[in-house]
GUKOLVO-72696 format. One line per field, with one value per residue: residue number from 1; residue in three letters; x negated, y, z of N, C-alpha, C in turn. Coordinates in steps of 0.05 Angstrom, whole numbers, plus 5000, padded with zeros to 4 digits. Each point is the difference from the previous one (the first is absolute). Example, Ala and Ser with C-alpha at 12.3 -4.5 7.8 and 13.67 -1.06 7.14 Angstrom:
BEGIN
resi 1	2 $
resn ALA	SER $
nxx 4736	5007 $
nyy 4886	5021 $
nzz 5156	4986 $
caxx 5018	4984 $
cayy 5024	5024 $
cazz 5000	5001 $
cxx 4982	5015 $
cyy 5024	5022 $
czz 5000	5014 $
This chain:
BEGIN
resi 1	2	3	4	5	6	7	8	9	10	11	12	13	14	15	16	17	18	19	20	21	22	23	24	25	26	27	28	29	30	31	32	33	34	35	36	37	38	39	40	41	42	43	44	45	46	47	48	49	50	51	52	53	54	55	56	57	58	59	60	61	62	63	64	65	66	67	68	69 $
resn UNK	UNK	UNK	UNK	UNK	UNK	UNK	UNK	UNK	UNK	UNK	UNK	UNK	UNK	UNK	UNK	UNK	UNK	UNK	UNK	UNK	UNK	UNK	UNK	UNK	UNK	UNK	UNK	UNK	UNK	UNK	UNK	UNK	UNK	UNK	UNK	UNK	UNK	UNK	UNK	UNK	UNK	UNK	UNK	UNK	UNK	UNK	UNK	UNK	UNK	UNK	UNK	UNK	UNK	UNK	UNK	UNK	UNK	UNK	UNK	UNK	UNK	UNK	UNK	UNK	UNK	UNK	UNK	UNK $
nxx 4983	4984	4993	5015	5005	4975	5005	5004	5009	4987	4988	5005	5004	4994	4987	5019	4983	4985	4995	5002	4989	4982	5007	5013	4983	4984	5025	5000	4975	4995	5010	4990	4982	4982	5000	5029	5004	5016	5005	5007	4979	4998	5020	5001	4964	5001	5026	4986	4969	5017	5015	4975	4999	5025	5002	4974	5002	5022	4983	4990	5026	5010	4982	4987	5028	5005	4983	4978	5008 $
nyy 4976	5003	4976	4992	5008	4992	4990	5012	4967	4986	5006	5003	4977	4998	5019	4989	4968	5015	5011	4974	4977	5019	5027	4983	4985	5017	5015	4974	4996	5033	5005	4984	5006	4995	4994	4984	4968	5010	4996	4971	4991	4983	4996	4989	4996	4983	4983	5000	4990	4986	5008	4994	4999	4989	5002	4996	4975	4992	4991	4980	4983	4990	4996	4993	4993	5018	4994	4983	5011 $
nzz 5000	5016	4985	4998	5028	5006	4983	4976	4979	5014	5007	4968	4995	5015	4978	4980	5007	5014	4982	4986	5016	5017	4981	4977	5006	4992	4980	4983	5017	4993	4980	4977	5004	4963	5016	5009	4987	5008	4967	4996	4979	4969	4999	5028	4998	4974	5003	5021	4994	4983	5020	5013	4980	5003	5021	4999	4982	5017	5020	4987	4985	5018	5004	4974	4993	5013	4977	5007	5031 $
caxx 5017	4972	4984	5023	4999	4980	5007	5005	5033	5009	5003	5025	5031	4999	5017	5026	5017	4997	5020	5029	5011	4994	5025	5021	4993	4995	5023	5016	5000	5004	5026	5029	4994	5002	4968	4999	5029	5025	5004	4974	5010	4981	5029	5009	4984	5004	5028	4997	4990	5013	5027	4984	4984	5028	5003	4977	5009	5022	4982	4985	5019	5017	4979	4993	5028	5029	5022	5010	5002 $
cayy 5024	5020	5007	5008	5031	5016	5003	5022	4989	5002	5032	5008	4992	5000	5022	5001	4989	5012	5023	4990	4976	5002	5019	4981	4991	5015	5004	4972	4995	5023	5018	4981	4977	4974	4994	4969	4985	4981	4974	4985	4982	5019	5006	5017	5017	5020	5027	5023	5012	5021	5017	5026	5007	5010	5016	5011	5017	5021	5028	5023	5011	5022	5023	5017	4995	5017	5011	4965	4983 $
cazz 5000	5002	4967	4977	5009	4990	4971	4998	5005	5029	5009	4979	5013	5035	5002	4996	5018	5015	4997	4997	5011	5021	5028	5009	5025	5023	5001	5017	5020	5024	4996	4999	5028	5004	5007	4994	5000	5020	5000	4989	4984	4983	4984	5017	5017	4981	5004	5016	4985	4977	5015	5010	4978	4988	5028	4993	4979	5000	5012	4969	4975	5015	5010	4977	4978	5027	4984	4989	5020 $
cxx 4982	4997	5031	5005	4976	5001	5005	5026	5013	5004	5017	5026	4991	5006	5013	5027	4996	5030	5031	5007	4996	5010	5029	4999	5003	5026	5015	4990	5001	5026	5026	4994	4998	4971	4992	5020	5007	5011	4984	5011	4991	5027	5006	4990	5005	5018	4998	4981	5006	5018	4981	4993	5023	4996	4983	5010	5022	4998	4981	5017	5010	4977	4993	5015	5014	5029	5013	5016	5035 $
cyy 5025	5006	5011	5028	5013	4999	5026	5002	5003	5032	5011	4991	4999	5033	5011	4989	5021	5027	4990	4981	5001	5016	4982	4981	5016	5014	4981	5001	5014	5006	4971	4979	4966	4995	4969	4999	4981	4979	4988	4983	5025	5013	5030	5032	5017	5010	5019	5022	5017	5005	5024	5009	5020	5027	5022	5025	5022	5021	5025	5008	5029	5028	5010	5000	5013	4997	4970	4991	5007 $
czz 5000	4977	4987	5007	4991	4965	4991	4990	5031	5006	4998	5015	5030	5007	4995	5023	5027	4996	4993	5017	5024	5020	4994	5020	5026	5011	5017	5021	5020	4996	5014	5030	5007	5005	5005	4987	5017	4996	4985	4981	4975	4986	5015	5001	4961	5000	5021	4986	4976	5006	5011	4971	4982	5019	4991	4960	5008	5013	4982	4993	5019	5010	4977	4983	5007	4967	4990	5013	5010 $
């Protein structure tokens, strides 16, 4: 992983993923308050997961759309 980060391919996308995939996380887990899952099982923990992720888009649409929404 070291070497693929140090690449100059690496670099490129790790800093992209930094400015796009990383404040959504960071959103979900301060804002929306999932910091575990509660329930278990791999079905489960994705329908919770993409219900926080729905949550998460309607929060954008509605904060920068005032006219979509």
């Amino acid at each position: 992983m070291k070497w693929k980060i140090n690449s100059s391919l690496g670099r490129l996308v790790y800093s992209k993923r930094i400015g796009t995939v990383e404040p959504v996380f960071a959103h979900i887990c301060s804002v929306l308050g999932l910091n575990r899952f509660p329930l278990r099982g791999k079905h489960k923990v994705n329908t919770q997961w993409l219900l926080y992720c729905i949550v998460h888009n309607i929060i954008i649409i509605h904060r920068f759309a005032p006219g979509f929404t």
